[in-house]
C-alpha positions in Angstrom: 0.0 0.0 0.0 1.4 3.6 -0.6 0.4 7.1 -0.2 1.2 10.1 -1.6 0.8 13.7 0.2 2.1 16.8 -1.1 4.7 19.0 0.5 4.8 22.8 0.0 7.9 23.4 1.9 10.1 21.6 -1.3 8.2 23.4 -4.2 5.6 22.8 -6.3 6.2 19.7 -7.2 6.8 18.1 -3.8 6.1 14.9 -2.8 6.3 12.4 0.5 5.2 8.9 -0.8 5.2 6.5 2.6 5.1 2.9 0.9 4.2 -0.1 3.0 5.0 -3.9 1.3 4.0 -7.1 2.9 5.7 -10.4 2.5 4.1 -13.3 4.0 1.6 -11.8 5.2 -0.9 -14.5 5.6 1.8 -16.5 7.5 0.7 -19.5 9.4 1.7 -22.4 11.0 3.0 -25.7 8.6 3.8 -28.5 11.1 5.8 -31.7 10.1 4.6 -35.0 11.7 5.2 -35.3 15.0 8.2 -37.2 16.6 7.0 -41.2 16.4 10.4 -42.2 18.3 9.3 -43.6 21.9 12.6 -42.9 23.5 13.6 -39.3 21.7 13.1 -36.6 23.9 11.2 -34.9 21.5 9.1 -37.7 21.6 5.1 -36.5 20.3 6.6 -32.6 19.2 5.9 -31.7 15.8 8.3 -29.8 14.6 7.6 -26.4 12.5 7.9 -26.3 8.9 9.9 -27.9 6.5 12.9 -26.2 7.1 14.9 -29.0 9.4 16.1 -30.9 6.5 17.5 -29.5 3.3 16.3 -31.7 0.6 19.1 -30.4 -2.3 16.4 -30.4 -4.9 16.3 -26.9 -6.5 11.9 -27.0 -7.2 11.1 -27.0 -2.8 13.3 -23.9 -2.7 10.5 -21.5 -2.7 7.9 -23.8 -0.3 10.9 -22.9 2.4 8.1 -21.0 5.1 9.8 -17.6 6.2 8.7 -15.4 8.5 6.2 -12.1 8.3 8.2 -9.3 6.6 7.0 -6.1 6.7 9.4 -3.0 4.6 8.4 0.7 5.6 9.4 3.6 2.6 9.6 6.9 2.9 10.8 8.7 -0.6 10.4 12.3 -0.7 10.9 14.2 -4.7 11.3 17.4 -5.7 
């Protein structure tokens, strides 16, 4: 989302856009199956995401889960 408000201090032309991207923003949680292994001490945890094991193949790359990111702008032109 972005705004732009005008800013007579910097001319005519003036601008202060404020710019607001989301990445992620629907995030939730992905759980692998829990821990089946009666004498682990993470015995019954399921662990979050897919991100424990690196599988080498190039095509899961992007189904990696990552955190909300959230990028603030502020861009003033005159």
């Amino acid at each position: 989302m972005s705004r732009s408000f005008p800013v007579k201090y910097v001319g005519e032309s003036g601008r202060l856009t404020v710019r607001v991207d989301a990445f992620n923003f629907l995030n939730h949680a992905n759980l692998n199956n829990p821990d089946a292994l009666l004498t682990s001490p993470t015995f019954g945890v399921a662990a979050y995401g897919r991100t424990e094991r690196a599988s080498g193949f190039p095509a899961v790359t992007p189904l990696n889960e990552t955190a909300r990111q959230f990028q603030l702008i502020l861009r003033l032109s005159f």
